[in-house]
N, C-alpha and C positions, 0 to 999 in steps of 0.2 A: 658503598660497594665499589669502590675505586683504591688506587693504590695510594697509602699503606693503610688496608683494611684487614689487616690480620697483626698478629705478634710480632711475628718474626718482620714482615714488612713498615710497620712502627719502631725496630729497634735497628733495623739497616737504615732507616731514613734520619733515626737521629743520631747516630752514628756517622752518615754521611755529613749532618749539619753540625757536627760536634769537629769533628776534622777539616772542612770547610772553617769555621772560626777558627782555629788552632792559625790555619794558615793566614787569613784574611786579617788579624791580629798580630802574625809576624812578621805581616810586610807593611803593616800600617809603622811597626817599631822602626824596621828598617827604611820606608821611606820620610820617617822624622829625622833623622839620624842623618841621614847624605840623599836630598832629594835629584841630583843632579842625575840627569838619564833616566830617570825613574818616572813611571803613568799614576799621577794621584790617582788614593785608594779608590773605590767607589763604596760611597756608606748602603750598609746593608743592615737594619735593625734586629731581623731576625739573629743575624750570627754576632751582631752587638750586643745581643741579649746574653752570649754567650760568656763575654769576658767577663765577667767575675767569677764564672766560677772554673776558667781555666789559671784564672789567675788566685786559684781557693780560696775567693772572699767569700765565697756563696757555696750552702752545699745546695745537692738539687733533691728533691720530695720524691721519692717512687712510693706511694702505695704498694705495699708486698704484701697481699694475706696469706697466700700460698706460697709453699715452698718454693716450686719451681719461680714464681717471680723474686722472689728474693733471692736464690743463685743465678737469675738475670742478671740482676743489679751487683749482684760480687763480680761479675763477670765484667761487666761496663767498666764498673769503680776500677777492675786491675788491669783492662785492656787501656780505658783512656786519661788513668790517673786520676778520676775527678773525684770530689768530697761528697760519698753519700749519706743520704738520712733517711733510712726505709720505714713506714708508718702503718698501723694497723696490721700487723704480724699476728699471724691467726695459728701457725702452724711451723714451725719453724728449729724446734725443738731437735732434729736431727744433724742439725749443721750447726748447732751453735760453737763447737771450735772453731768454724771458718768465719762465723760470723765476729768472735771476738779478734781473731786474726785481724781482721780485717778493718781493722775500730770503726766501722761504717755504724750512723747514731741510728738506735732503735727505739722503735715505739708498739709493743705491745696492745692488740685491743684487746676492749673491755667484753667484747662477745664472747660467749660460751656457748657450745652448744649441747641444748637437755641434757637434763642427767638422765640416765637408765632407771625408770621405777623397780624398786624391789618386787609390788606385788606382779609386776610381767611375767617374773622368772617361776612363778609358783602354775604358770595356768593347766600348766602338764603334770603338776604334781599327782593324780588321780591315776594316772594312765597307769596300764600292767608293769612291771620291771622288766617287761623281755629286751630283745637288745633293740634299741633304737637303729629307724630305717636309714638308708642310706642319705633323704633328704632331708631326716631330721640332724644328723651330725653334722649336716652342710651347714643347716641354719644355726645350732649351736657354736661353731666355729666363726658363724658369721655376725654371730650375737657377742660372741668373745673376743672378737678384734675391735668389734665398735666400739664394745664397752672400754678396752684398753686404748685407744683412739682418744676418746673423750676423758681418760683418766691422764693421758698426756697433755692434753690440750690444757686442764686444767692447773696444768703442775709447770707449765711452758713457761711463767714467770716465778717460778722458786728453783727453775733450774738454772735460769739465766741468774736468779740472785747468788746463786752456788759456785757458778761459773767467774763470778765477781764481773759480770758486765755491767752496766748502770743504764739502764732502759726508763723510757718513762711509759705512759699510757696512753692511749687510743682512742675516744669515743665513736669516733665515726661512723661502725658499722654497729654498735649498742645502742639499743634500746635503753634511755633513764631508768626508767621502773627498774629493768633489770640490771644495773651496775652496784647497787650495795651486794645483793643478792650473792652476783660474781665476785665481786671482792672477797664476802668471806668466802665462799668456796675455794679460790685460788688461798686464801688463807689456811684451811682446810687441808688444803695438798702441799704445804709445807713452807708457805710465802708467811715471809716477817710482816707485823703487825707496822714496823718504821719502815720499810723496802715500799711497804704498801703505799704509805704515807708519802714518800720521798717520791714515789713512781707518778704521783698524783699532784705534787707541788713543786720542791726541790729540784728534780734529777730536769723534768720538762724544761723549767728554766733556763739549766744550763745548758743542754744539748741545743737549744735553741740559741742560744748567747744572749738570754736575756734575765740575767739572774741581779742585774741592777737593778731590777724595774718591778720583777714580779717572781713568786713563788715563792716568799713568805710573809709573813704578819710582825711588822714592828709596832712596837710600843708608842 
């Protein structure tokens, strides 16, 4: 309950400590360079933590499930130049030219959420033909955008494979039991049987830079 205890006041504070390095890093260079007249730096870890990735050794991790956190993160990445990798993307399907714009590395999660049971749609089947009330079209409407909701959501990584982005995958917010399950279904809504395979070995590796090490099987 203190400040930065909301969004907006976590992303001016790191904004403020991201700016703060930028500088305390360019006068660290300039005071090696000609210390003459010049007040040694004063070491500060925090903003020390920061140099690698002002200097793009390092990208930095944002969890993005929502939209709007992942047009934070494009936002960061073009305001302060830095290399991002947003993770557990749940929703995201509406931006993805900005997202490949933007070659910021992605990682789709393995969560889905229910499918619409068919027998749901049947419970009114009895009813008279007269015209439906005014709050039954609301719910109908409101049962048709979920449903299209969840039909995007599943299809989020066959558009990103459409798109020619190269994502990997997420478990963080998945449940095991439920990750074959998802798999085919995202297979289902038009994802490659290899994209899938690649999304889960391969592509991880290298968005990570660690494709000496791990994400495939030698002989």
């Amino acid at each position: 309950n203190v400040y930065p205890a909301n969004l907006l006041g976590v992303m001016a504070t790191w904004r403020d400590l991201y700016r703060k390095a930028v500088n305390a890093k360019s006068y660290e260079s300039l005071y090696a360079s000609n210390r003459s007249g010049l007040e040694r730096p004063v070491a500060d870890r925090n903003l020390e933590a920061f140099y690698p990735v002002i200097d793009q050794r390092q990208a930095v991790l944002f969890r993005s499930e929502r939209l709007l956190d992942v047009n934070h993160v494009l936002t960061l990445k073009k305001d302060l130049g830095l290399t991002a990798t947003i993770a557990d993307v749940k929703d995201a399907w509406p931006i993805i030219p900005a997202i490949k714009a933007s070659g910021v590395k992605t990682f789709l999660s393995l969560d889905l959420p229910e499918e619409v049971k068919k027998d749901d749609k049947k419970k009114d089947e009895k009813k008279d033909a007269a015209e439906p009330s005014a709050a039954q079209k609301e719910k109908d409407a409101l049962e048709k955008r979920k449903a299209e909701a969840i039909q995007n959501y599943t299809a989020q990584a066959a558009s990103f494979q459409k798109a020619g982005i190269t994502f990997g995958f997420a478990s963080v917010s998945a449940k095991a039991k439920d990750i074959p399950a998802n798999l085919r279904r995202m297979i289902a809504a038009g994802l490659t049987e290899d994209a899938a395979l690649a999304a889960l070995t391969t592509n991880p590796a290298q968005l990570l830079g660690l494709s000496d090490r791990v994400g495939t099987i030698d002989n």
